[in-house]
C-alpha positions in Angstrom: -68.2 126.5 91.4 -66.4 123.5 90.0 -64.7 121.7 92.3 -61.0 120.5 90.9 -61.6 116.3 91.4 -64.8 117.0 89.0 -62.7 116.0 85.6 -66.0 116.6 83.0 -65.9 120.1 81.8 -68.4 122.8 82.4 -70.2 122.4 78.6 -70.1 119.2 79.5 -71.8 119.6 82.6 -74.0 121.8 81.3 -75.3 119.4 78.5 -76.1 116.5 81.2 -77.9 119.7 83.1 -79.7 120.9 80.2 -81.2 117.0 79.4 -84.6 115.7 78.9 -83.0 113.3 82.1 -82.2 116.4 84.4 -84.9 117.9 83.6 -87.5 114.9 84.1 -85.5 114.4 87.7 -86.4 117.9 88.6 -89.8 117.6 87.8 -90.3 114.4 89.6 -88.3 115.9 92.2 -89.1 119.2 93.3 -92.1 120.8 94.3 -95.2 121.9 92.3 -96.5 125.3 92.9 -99.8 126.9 92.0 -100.2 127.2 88.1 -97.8 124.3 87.6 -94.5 126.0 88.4 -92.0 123.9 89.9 -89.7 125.3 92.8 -85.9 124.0 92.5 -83.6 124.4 95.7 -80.1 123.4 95.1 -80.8 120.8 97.4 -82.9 119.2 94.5 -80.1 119.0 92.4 -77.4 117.4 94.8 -78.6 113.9 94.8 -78.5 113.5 90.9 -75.4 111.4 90.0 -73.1 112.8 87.6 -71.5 109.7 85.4 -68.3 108.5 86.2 -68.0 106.5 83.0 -67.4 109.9 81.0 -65.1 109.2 78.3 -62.5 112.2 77.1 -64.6 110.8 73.5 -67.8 111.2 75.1 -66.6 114.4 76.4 -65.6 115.7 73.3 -68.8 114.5 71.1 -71.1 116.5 74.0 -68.8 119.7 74.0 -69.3 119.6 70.0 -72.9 119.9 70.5 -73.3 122.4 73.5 -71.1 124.5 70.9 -73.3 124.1 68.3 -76.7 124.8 70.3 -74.8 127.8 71.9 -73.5 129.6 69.2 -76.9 128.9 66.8 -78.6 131.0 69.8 -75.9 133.3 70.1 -76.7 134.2 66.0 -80.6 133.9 66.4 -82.3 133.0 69.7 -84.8 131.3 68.2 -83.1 129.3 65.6 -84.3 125.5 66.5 -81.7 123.7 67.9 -83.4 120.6 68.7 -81.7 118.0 66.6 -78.4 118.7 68.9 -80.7 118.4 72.0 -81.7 115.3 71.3 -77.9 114.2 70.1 -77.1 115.5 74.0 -80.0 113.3 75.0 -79.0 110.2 72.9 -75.4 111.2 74.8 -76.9 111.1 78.3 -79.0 108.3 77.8 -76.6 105.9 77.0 -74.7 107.5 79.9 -77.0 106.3 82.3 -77.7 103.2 80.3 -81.2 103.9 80.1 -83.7 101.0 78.9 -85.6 102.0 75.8 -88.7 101.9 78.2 -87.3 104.5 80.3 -86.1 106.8 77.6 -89.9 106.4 76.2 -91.2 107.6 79.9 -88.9 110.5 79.6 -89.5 111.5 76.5 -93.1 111.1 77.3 -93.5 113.4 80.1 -90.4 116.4 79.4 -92.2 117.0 75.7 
């Protein structure tokens, strides 16, 4: 449940959550199973910072994609939707001010 001091939206929230970033953090986080599965306990995800330099801009430009992503699945489920992932990415990248050399680690082990 959202708590009320947490400004960001959910679809915000939910594109930082969806991100090559969160995603990587997860996998460098949690634990590997048999077959390469990966457990996640909630406890995995409440150490990852959310950004307190969120612009209502920023905001805005994330919810726009979220939208997008969500209602292309919505019409077909498997209608790509990869060019507003990686706008979400570019989004939470810069969010995090990530170095070009992290981004390139990212990208190198979520893909």
């Amino acid at each position: 449940m959202k708590k009320n001091d947490v400004p960001e939206s959910y679809k915000c929230l939910l594109g930082i959550l969806n991100s090559n970033l969160f995603w990587w953090y997860l996998t460098n986080t949690g634990t590997i199973l048999a077959n390469a599965y990966f457990r996640f306990k909630p406890d995995y995800m409440k150490p990852f910072p959310i950004p307190v330099n969120i612009t209502k801009d920023i905001e805005q430009n994330m919810v726009k994609y979220v939208d997008k992503i969500m209602e292309s699945k919505s019409n077909n489920s498997s209608q790509s939707t990869s060019i507003d992932e990686e706008k979400i990415n570019e989004i939470v990248y810069s969010l995090y001010d990530l170095t070009d050399e992290e981004i390139k680690l990212i990208k190198s082990t979520t893909i």
